[in-house]
C-alpha positions in Angstrom: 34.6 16.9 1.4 31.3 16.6 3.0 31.2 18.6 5.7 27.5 20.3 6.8 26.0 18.1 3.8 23.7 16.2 5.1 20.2 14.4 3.2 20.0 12.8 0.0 19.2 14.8 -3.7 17.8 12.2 -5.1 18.2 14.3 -9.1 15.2 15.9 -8.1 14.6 19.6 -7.7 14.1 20.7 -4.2 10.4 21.0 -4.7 10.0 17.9 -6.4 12.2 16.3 -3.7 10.4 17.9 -0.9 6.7 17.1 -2.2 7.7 13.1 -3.3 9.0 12.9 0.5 6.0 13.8 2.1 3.8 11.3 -0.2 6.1 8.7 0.7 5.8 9.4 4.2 1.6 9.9 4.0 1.5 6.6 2.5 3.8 4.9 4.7 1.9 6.2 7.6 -1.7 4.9 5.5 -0.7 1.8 4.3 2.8 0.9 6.7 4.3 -0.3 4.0 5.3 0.4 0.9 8.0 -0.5 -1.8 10.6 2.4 -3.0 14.3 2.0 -3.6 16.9 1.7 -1.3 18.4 5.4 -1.4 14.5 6.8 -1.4 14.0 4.5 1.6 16.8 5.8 3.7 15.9 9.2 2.5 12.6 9.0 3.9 12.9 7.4 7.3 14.1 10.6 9.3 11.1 12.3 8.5 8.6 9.4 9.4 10.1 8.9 12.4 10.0 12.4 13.1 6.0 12.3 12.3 5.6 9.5 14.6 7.7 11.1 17.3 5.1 14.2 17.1 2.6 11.6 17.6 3.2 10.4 20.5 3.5 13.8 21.8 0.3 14.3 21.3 -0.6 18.0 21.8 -2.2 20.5 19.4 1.3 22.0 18.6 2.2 18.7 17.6 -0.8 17.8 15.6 -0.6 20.8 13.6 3.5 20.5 12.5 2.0 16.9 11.3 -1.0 18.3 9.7 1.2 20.9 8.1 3.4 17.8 6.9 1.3 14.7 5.8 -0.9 15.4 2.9 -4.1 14.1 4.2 -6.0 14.6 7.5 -6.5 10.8 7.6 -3.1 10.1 7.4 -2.4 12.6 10.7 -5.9 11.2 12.5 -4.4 7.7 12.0 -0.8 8.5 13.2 -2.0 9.8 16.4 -4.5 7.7 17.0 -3.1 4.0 16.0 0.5 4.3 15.0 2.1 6.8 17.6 0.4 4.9 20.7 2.1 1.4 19.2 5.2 3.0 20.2 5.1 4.5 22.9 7.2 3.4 25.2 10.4 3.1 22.4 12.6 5.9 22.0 13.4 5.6 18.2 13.6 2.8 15.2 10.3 3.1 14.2 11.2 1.6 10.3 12.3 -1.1 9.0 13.7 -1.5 5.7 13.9 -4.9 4.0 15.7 -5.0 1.0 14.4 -7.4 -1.9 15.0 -7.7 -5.7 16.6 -5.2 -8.7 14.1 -3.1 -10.8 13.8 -4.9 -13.7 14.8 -1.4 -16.1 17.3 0.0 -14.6 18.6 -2.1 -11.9 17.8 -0.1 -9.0 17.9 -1.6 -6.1 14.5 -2.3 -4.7 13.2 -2.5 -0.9 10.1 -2.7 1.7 9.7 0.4 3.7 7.8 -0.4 7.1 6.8 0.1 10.3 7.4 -2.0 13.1 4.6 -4.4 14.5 2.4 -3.9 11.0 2.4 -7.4 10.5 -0.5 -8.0 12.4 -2.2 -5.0 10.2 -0.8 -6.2 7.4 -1.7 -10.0 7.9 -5.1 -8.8 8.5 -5.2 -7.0 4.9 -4.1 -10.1 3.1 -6.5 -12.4 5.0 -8.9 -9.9 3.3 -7.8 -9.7 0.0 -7.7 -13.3 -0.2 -11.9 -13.9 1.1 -12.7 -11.1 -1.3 -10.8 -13.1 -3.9 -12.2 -16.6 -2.7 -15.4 -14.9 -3.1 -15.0 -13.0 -6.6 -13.9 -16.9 -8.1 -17.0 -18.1 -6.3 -19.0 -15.9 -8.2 -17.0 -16.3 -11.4 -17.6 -19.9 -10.8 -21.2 -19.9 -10.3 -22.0 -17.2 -13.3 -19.8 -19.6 -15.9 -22.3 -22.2 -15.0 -24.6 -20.9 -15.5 -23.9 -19.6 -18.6 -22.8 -23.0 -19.3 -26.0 -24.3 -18.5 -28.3 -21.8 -20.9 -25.9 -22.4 -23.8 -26.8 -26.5 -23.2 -30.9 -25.4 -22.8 -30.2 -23.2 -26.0 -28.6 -26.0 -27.6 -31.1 -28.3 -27.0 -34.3 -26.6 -27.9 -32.5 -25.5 -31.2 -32.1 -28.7 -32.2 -35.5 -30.0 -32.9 -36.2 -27.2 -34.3 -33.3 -27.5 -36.8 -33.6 -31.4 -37.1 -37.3 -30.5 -38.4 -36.4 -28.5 -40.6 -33.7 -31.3 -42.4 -37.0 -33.5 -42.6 -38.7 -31.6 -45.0 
């Protein structure tokens, strides 16, 4: 039976467990969403949602239990400051979790950990990455030819030079 037994193990030891959930919930509160496995997903989702409900409390009480929590103090400026106000007038269901694909090893099952109205933050991230890309193959572009060009310059001075030398 399964009476009074209540969170997930995960095969971990209790400090193991304990320290892996509060990464996973710093960096779900960072980066608002993340990629984990089912189980670890539904293991950590209590204990964001109770981060975010400190957060929209809003005291010093509050901010300490969540700076006693989350590993970094970035991680508890930015729940109280951007991702506690987002919800404030919803009373719960913070997360979502989106399952997607297998892990290719073992077969896990693999899913998206998030927060709710991140896809604007997350849009904005890949919109981003993709001009910092744009620019990097700009610049790729440009330095191959260039290099392109000094190999036809080298090329061409050498072969005077070389074609002189077959004269004599």
């Amino acid at each position: 039976m399964r009476h009074k037994v209540a969170g997930y193990k995960l095969g971990r030891t209790t400090s193991h467990r304990r320290a892996m959930l509060r990464n996973m919930v710093t960096s779900i509160i960072m980066e608002e969403r993340i990629e984990t496995t089912v189980i670890k997903a539904k293991a950590v989702r209590p204990q964001v949602e109770k981060m975010i409900t400190l957060g929209k409390k809003g005291d010093l009480a509050a901010r300490r239990q969540a700076a006693s929590y989350l590993m970094t103090g970035e991680a508890v400026t930015k729940l109280f400051d951007t991702v506690a106000p987002r919800f404030g007038d919803r009373k719960g269901g913070y997360l979502r979790i989106v399952r997607t694909a297998w892990r290719k090893g073992d077969g896990a099952e693999k899913a998206f950990i998030e927060l709710l109205g991140s896809e604007q933050v997350l849009d904005e991230k890949r919109q981003k990455r993709a001009e910092i890309r744009a620019k990097r193959a700009e610049e790729n572009r440009k330095a191959m030819e260039a290099a392109d060009q000094q190999a036809q310059a080298e090329a061409a001075s050498a072969e005077p030079a070389e074609g002189g030398e077959k004269k004599e």
